[in-house]
DOBALUM-191651 format. One record per residue (C-alpha): residue number from 1; x, y, z. Coordinates in steps of 0.5 Angstrom, whole numbers. Layout:
# DOBALUM-191651
[NUM; [X; Y; Z]]
...
This chain:
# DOBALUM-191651
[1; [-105; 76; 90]]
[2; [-102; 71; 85]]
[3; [-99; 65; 87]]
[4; [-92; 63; 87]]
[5; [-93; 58; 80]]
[6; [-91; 51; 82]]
[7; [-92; 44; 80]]
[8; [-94; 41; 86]]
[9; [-101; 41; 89]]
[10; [-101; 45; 96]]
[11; [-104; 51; 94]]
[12; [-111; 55; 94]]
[13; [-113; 54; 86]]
[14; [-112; 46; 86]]
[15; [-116; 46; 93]]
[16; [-121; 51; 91]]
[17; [-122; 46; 85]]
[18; [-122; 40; 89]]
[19; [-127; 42; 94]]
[20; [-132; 44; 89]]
[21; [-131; 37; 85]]
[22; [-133; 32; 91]]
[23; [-132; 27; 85]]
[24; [-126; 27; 86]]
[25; [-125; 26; 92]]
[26; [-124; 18; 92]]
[27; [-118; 20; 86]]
[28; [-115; 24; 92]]
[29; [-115; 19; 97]]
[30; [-110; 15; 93]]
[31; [-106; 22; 91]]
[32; [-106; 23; 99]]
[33; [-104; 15; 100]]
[34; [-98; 11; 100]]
[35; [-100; 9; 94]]
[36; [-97; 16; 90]]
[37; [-90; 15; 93]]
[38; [-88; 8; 89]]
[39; [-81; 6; 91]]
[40; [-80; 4; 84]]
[41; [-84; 5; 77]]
[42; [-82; -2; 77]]
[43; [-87; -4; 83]]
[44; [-94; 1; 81]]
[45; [-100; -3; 79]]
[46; [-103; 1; 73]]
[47; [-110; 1; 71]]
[48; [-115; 5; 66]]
[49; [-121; 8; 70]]
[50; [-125; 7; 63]]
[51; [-130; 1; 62]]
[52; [-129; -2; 55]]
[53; [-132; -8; 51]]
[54; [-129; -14; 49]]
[55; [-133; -17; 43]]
[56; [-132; -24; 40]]
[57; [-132; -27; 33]]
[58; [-140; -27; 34]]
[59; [-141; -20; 36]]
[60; [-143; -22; 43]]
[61; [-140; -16; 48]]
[62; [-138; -16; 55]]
[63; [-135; -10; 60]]
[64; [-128; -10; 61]]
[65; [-123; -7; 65]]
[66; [-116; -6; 64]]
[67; [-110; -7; 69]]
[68; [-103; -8; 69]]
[69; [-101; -13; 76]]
[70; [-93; -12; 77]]
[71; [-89; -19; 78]]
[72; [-84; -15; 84]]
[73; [-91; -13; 87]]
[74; [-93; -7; 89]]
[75; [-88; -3; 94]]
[76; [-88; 6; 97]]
[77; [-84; 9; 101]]
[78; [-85; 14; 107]]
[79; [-86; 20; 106]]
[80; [-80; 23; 109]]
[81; [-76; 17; 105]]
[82; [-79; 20; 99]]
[83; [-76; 27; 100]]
[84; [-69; 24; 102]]
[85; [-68; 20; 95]]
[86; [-72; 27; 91]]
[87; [-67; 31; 94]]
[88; [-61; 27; 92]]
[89; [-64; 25; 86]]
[90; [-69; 28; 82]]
[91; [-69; 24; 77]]
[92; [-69; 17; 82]]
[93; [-75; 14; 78]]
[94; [-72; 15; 71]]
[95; [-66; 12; 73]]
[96; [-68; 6; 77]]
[97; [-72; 4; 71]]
[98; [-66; 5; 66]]
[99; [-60; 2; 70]]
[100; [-65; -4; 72]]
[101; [-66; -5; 64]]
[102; [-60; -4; 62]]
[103; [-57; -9; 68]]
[104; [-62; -15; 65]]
[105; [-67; -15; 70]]
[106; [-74; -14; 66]]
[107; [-79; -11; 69]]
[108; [-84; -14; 68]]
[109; [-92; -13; 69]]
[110; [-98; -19; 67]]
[111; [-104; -16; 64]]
[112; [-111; -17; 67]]
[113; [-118; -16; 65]]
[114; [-125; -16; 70]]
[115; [-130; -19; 65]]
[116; [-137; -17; 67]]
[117; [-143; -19; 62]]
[118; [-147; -15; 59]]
[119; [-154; -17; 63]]
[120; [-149; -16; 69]]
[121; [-148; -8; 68]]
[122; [-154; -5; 73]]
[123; [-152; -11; 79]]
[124; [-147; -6; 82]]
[125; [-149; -1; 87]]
[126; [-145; 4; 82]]
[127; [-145; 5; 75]]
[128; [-140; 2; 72]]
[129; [-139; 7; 67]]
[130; [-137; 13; 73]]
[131; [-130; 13; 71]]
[132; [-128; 16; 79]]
[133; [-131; 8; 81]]
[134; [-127; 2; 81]]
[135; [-130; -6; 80]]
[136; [-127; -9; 87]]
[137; [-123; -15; 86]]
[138; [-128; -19; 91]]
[139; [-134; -18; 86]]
[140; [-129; -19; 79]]
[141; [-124; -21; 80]]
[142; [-117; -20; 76]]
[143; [-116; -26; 70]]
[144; [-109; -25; 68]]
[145; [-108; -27; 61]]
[146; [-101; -24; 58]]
[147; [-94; -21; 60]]
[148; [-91; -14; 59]]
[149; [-84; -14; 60]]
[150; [-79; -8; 58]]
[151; [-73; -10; 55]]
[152; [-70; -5; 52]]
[153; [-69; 3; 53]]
[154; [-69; 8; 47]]
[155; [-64; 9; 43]]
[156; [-67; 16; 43]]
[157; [-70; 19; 48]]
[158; [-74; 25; 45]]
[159; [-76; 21; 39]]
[160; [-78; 15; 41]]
[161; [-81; 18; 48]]
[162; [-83; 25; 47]]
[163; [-86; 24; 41]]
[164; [-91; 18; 42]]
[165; [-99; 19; 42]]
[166; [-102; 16; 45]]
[167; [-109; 16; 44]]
[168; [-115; 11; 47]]
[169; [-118; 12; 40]]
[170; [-113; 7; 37]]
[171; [-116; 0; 39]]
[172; [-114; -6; 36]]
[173; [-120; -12; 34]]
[174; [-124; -14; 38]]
[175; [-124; -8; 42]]
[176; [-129; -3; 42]]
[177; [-132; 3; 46]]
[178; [-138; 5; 51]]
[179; [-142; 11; 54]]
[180; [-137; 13; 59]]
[181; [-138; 20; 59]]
[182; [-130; 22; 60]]
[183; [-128; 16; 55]]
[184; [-133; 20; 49]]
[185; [-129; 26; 50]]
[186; [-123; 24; 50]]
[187; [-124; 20; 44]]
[188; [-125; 27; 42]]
[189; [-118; 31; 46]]
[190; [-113; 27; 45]]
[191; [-113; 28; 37]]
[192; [-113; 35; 38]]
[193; [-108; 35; 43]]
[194; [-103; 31; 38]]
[195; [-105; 36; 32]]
[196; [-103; 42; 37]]
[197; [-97; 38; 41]]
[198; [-94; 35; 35]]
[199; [-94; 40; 29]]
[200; [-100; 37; 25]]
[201; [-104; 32; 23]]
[202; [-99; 28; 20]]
[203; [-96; 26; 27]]
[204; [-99; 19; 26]]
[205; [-92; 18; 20]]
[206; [-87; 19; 26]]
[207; [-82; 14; 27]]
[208; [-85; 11; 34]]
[209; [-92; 12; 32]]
[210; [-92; 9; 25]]
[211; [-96; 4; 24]]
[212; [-93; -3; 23]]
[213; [-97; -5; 17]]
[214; [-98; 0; 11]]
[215; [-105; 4; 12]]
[216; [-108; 6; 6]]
[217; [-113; 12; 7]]
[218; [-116; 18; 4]]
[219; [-111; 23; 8]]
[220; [-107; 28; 4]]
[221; [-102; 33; 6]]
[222; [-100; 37; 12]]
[223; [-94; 40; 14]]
[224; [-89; 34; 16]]
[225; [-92; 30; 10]]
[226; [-89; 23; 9]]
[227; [-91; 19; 5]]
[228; [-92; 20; -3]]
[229; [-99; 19; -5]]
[230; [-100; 18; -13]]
[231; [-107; 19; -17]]
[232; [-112; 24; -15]]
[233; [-117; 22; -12]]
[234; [-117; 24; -4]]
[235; [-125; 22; -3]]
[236; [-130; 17; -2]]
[237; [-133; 13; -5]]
[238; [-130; 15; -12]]
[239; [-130; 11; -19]]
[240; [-123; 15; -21]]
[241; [-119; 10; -17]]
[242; [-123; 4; -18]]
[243; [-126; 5; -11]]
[244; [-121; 4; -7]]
[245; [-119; 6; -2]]
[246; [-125; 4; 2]]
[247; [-126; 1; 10]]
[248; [-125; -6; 11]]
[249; [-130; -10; 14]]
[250; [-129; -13; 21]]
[251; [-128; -20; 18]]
[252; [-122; -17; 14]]
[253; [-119; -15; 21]]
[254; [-123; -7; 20]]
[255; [-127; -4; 27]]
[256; [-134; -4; 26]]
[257; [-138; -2; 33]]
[258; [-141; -6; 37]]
[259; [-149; -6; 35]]
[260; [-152; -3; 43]]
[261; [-160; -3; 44]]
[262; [-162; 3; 46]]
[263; [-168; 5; 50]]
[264; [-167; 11; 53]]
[265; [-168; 18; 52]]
[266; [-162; 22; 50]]
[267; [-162; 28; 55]]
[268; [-155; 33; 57]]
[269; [-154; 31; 63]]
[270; [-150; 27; 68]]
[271; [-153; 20; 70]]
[272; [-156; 20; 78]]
[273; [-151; 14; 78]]
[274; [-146; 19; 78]]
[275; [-148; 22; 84]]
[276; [-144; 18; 89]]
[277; [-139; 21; 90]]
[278; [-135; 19; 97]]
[279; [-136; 11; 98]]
[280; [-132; 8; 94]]
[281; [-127; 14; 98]]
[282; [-129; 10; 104]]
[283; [-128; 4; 102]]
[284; [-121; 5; 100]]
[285; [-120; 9; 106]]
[286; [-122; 3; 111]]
[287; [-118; -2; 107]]
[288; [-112; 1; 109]]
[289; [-108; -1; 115]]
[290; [-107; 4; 121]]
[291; [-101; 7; 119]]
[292; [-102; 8; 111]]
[293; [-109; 11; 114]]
[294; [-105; 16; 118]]
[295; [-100; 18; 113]]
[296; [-107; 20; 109]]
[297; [-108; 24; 115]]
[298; [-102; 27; 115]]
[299; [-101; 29; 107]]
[300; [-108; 32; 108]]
[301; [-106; 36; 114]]
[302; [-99; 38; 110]]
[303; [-103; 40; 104]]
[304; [-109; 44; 107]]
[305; [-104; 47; 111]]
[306; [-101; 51; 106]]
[307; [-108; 53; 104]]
[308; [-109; 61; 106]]
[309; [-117; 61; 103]]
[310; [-120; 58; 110]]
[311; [-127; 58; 106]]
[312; [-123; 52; 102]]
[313; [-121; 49; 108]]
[314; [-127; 48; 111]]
[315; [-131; 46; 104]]
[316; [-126; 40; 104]]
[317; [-126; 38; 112]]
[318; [-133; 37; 110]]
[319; [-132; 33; 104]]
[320; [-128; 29; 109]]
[321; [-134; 28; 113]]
[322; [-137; 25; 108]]
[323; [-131; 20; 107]]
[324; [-130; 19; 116]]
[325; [-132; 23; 120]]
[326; [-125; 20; 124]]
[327; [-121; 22; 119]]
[328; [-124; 30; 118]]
[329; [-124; 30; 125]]
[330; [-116; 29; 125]]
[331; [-115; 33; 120]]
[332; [-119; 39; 123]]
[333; [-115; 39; 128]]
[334; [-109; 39; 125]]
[335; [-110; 44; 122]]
[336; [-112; 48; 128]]
């Protein structure tokens, strides 16, 4: 039969998928942890699950990850508190960020990086380009090097908000890409996605997304089209126009990518580093505190227990095991 649509993920085809994808399991332990219910936008730590480079001005690279550290730290509410304020509220968040921008109180997050050199990257006991591991604090720790503060709210909501594209694409110098898998494809997606979601290939001349200094490029035309180019040539290189325009070099501020040794063979297939898929589950599992560990089995109990297909709640009690055996243990029994 088909299932009542909803957004929330208690149900046989979100599970179903789950069970299947045991790499996901480390991800479902912070959507299971205290960790999903924030007690304020304001008091959420934010942090890319994609390893970049950092290159500096001699074309020497290292690994980074990016983070965002709230001043007010991080704070959650309990589950029976969160349906409390969702049922009073349902656009709580929103507006606790709204009114506390509008009352002069920033929020306020510092921006961090995990630093790791390049001769470093095999020294860990998980790849460093597996999107579904964190870098443990203990072993990198977090360099905290600006400040992002909120200052303002838009003056309209669906231009300034709903029209943004974000794209991890768009980097500025200094910044390049790696191998993760993931990140390659959506270097790729999230172009397509804006076409699609934004009614063409000009979304990039949109207000909010519009670059602050003029770009000179051979793009023309397409629905919603802005800006007046004049000449005929469209294409490079050319002689028509004199050349231009053409790619800046990286002296000039332009992106060149990073010049990587290769010594390997290209294959289509996923790494043996990334078969690891439940330690970095247990480790999160085992740093919390005895009551956010019972809130985890709690939420796990509540969502498998809307779960009708038994088939599905068995592949995720073993996957459970792999995480702690304790933990699966009070799920099963939960669950009956």
């Amino acid at each position: 039969h088909n299932e009542i649509p909803q957004a929330a993920s208690a149900h046989d085809t979100f599970w179903d998928f789950i069970s299947l994808v045991p790499e996901s399991t480390h991800m479902i332990m912070w959507l299971m942890s205290d960790r999903a219910i924030p007690r304020s936008y304001r008091m959420m730590e934010g942090f890319g699950v994609h390893t970049f480079r950092l290159i500096n001005d001699a074309g020497e690279a290292c690994f980074v990850k990016f983070h965002w550290k709230p001043l007010l730290g991080v704070h959650s509410v309990a589950w029976d508190e969160a349906q409390l304020i969702s049922g009073r509220d349902p656009d709580f968040h929103r507006r606790d960020l709204w009114d506390s921008i509008e009352a002069g109180a920033f929020p306020e997050w510092e921006l961090g990086l995990q630093i790791v050199p390049e001769a470093d990257e095999h020294k860990f006991e998980f790849d460093l380009l597996d999107p579904t591991k964190i870098i443990p604090e203990e072993l990198v720790p977090v360099q905290r090097v600006g400040k992002l503060t909120l200052n303002r709210n838009p003056d309209n909501f669906f231009a300034e908000t709903e029209q943004v594209a974000f794209h991890v694409g768009h980097v500025v110098p200094g910044i390049d890409f790696t191998n993760d898998p993931l990140l390659q494809g959506r270097l790729f997606s999230y172009t397509d996605t804006q076409l699609i979601r934004l009614g063409g290939p000009n979304f990039h001349e949109i207000p909010i997304n519009r670059s602050v200094n003029p770009i000179h490029n051979n793009q023309r035309d397409g629905f919603s089209r802005q800006q007046i180019n004049k000449g005929r040539v469209s294409y490079h290189p050319n002689s028509l126009g004199g050349g231009c325009p053409f790619q800046a070099k990286m002296s000039e501020g332009g992106f060149t990518s990073h010049a990587e040794r290769i010594d390997a063979k290209k294959i289509r297939e996923r790494s043996e580093s990334f078969f690891d898929h439940f330690s970095q589950a247990t480790l999160f599992f085992n740093s919390q505190s005895v009551p956010e560990k019972d809130h985890i089995v709690q939420a796990l109990s509540f969502e498998l227990g809307k779960v009708e297909t038994i088939a599905i709640r068995k592949r995720m009690l073993r996957n459970l095991t792999f995480v702690d055996k304790g933990l699966a243990a009070q799920v099963a029994y939960n669950l009956g």
